[in-house]
C-alpha positions in Angstrom: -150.3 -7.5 -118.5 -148.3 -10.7 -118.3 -148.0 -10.6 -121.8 -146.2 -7.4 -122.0 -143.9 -8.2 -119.4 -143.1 -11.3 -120.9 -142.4 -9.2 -124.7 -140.3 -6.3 -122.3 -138.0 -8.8 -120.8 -137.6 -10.9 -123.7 -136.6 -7.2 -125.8 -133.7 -6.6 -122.7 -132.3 -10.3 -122.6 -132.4 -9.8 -126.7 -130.6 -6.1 -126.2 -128.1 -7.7 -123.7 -126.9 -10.6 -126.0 -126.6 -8.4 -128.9 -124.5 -5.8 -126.4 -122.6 -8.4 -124.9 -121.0 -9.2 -128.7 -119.0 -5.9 -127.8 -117.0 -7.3 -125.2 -115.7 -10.7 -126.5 -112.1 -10.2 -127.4 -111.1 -9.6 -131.2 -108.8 -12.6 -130.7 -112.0 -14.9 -130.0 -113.5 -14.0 -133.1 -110.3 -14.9 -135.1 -110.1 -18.2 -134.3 -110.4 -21.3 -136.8 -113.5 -22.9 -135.3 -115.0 -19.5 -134.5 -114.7 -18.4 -138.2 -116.1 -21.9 -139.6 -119.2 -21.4 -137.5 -119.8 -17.9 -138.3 -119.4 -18.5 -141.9 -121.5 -20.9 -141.8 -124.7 -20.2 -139.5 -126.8 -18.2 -142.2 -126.9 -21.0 -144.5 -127.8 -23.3 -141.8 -130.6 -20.5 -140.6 -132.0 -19.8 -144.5 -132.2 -23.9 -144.6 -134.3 -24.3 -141.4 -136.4 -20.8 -142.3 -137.3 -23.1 -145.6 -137.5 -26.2 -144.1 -139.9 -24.2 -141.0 -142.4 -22.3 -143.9 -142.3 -24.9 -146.5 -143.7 -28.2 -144.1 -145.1 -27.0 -141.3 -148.9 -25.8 -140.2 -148.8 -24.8 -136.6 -147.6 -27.6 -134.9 -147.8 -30.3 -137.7 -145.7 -30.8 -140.5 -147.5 -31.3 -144.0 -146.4 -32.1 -147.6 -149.2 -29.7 -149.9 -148.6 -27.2 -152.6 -145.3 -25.6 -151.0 -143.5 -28.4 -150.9 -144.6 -29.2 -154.7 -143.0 -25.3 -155.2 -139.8 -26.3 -153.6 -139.1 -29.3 -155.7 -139.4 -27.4 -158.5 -137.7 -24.3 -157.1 -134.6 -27.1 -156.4 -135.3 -28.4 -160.1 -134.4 -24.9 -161.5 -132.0 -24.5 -159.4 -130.0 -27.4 -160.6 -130.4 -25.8 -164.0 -129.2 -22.8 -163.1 -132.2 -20.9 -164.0 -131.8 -17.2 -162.9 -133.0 -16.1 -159.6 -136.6 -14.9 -160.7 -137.0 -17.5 -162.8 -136.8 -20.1 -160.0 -139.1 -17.8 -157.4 -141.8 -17.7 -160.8 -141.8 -21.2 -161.0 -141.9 -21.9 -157.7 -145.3 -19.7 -157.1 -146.8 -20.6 -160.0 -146.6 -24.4 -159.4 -148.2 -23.7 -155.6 -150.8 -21.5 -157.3 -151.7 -24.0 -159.5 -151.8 -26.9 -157.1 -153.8 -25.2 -154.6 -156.5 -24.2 -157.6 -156.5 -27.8 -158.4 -157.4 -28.4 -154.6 -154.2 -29.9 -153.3 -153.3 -28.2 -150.0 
């Protein structure tokens, strides 16, 4: 029961942030800083996200087959290989590694 109590508040306190965005004046969000930070907060969440699902096991962080995928992913990249070229390689090279044993 604890559990769902827990899950219910979090849903409000997550309701009330998002509601409470209404209210901040339209001159607050045109500010310099404001507008620096905001343009730059998904790449800094999409780089953690990567960082968070390509080296960490529970509570451990580990170098196996998805980090071998991301080196190459970041190797395409740099040669400005098209989008599902870069995802291919990138799964193929963990698919690999992890037939061959490794992680």
């Amino acid at each position: 029961m604890s559990t769902w109590i827990a899950v219910l508040a979090s849903s409000l306190i997550a309701f009330a942030i998002k509601l409470s965005g209404y209210t901040v004046p339209p001159a607050l969000l045109q500010e310099p800083r404001t507008l620096r930070v905001t343009e730059m907060l998904p790449a800094a969440l999409l780089a953690s996200l990567v960082v968070l699902q390509g080296f960490s096991s529970g509570q451990h962080l580990v170098l196996d087959a998805r980090a071998a995928g991301l080196v190459v992913a970041a190797g395409a990249l740099l040669l400005r290989a098209p989008f599902i070229v870069v995802v291919t390689l990138a799964a193929v090279t963990a698919a690999l590694l992890r037939m061959l044993g490794w992680g």
